[in-house]
N, C-alpha and C positions, 0 to 999 in steps of 0.2 A: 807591621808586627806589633802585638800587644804585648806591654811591659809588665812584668809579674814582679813582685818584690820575692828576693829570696833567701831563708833565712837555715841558722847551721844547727846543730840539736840540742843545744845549750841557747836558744832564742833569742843568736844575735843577728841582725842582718847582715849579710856576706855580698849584695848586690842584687843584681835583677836577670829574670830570665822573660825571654820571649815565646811568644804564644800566636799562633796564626791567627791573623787577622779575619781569616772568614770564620773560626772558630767564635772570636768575640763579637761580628758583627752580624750572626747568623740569626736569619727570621724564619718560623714556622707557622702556619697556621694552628690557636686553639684547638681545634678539634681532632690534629693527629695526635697532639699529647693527651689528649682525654682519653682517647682508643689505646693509645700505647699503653699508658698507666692502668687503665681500663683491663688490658689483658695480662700485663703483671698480675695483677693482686688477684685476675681470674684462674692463671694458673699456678699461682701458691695453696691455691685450695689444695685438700685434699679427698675430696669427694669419698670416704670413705665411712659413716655412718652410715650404722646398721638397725635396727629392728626385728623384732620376730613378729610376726601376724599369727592370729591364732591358728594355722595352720601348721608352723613351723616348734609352736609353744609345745615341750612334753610334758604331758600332764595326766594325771589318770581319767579315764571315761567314764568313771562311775558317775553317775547323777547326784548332783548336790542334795538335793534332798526331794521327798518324794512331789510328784504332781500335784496333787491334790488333797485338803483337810490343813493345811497348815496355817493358811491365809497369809502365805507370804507369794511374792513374784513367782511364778515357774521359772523353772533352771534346766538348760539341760548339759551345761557343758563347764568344767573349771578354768576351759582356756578361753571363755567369753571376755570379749577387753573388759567388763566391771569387776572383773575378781582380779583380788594381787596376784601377782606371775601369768595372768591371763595374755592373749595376744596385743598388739597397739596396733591402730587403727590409723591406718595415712602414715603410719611412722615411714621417717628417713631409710632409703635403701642405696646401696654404692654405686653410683650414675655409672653411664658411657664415657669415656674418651671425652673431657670436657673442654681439652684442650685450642688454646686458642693460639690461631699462628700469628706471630708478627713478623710484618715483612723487613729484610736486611735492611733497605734502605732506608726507610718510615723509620727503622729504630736509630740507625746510623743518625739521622738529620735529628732524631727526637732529641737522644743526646747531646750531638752539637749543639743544639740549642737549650738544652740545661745549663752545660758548662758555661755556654758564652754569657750566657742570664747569670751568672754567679761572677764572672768576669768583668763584667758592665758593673755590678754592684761592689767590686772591689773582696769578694770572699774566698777567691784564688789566691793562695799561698804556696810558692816551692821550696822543698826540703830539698837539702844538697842529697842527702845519702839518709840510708836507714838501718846505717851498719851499728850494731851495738856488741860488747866483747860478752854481755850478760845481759838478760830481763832485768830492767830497773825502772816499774812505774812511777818512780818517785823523776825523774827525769822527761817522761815525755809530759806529768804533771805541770812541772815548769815548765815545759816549752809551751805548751798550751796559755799558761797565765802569762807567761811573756808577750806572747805574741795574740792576746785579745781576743781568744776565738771564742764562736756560743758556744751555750751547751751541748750541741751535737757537731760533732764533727767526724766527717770520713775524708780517711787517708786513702789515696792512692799508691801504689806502685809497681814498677816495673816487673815481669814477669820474662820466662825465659823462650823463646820461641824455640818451637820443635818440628820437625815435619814426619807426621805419620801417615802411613800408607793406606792408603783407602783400595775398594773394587778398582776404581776406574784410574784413579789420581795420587796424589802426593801433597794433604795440607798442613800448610805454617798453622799449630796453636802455640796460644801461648800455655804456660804450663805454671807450677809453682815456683818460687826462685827460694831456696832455700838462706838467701843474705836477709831477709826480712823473718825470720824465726824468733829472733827475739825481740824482736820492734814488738811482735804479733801480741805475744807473752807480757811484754810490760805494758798493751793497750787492754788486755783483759780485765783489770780490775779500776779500769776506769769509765764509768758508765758512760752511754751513748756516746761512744765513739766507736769507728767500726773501720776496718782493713779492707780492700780489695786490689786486686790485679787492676791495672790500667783496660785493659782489654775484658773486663768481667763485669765493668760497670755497670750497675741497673740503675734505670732510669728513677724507678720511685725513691732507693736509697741518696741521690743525688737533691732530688727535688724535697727534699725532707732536712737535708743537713744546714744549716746554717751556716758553715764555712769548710769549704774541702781544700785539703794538704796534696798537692801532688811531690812523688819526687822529679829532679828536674831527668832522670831516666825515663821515667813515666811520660812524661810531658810532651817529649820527641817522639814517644810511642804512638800519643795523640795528634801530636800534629801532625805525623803520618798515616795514622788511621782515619782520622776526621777531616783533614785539610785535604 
């Protein structure tokens, strides 16, 4: 087992917590996190950019100005793409289904191997609890400067497992946990830092942070979904 330092919300350390070993000693190959990461950021797109072609452009039909005697260009239309409000030519139109799958396992082992890469570098931190009586950014402010972290940092934590009824089956998700409400609310007004569920983790958010906070609820979440 890998040892975590763990610390209370006023950033004093309280002792250590454990971490599955194949979590921190987990290898992948390059190239599935380039495809992982790779289809994140392909499906945050939003493929929705539009254009009108001169076909779609309303405009009146009258002829700009006559054929011939003028000695200017002939014209025959106001929705030609050279006139303002005229059509766009190649413009952007909202794709197919651009969606790329990733598969459970490829992302399951991507993650393991963020984490454990964060782990080896010493940038795993665990919070006892994330219970607060009120939002007060001026407190996880300090917990932050106490405890050394970079400028970005994501929090983990625990979320509440539910089981909903599908066609065929019955699955466990995790859902929101309502004890983190005001954690959520006092991380707001401090830039680049960011919340998620232990089970909600995205990989690019991980590989981008500089130091992640798990709670040690969270942590058992992982060691059971990962280990």
């Amino acid at each position: 087992m890998t040892e975590l330092k763990k610390y209370n919300l006023e950033g004093k350390e309280t002792g250590s917590a454990k971490a599955d070993e194949k979590i921190a000693a987990s290898e992948i190959h390059s190239q599935l996190i380039k495809e992982y990461i790779v289809a994140i950021r392909k499906n945050a797109r939003q493929w929705s950019a539009s254009t009108k072609g001169r076909s779609e452009v309303k405009h009146t039909t009258k002829k700009p100005h006559r054929q011939k005697g003028t000695g200017r260009a002939r014209q025959g239309s106001l929705v030609s793409p050279q006139f303002r409000g005229g059509g766009i030519v190649f413009g952007p139109k909202p794709k197919f289904d651009q969606h790329v799958r990733i598969n459970k396992k490829e992302r399951r082992s991507a993650i393991r191997f963020l984490i454990g890469e964060k782990m080896r570098e010493d940038k795993v931190i665990v919070l006892e609890n994330t219970e607060m009586n009120e939002p007060k950014t001026k407190t996880l402010s300090n917990f932050i400067e106490k405890t050394n972290l970079g400028k970005r940092v994501l929090f983990l934590g625990e979320g509440k497992s539910e089981e909903i009824e599908t066609a065929n089956k019955k699955v466990a998700v995790s859902v929101k946990c309502d004890v983190h409400s005001n954690f959520r609310k006092s991380l707001n007004n401090i830039p680049k830092t960011q919340f998620s569920l232990a089970k909600n983790i995205n990989g690019y958010d991980l590989m981008l942070a500089d130091n992640i906070v798990v709670t040690e609820a969270a942590l058992e979440e992982i060691n059971q979904w990962l280990a």
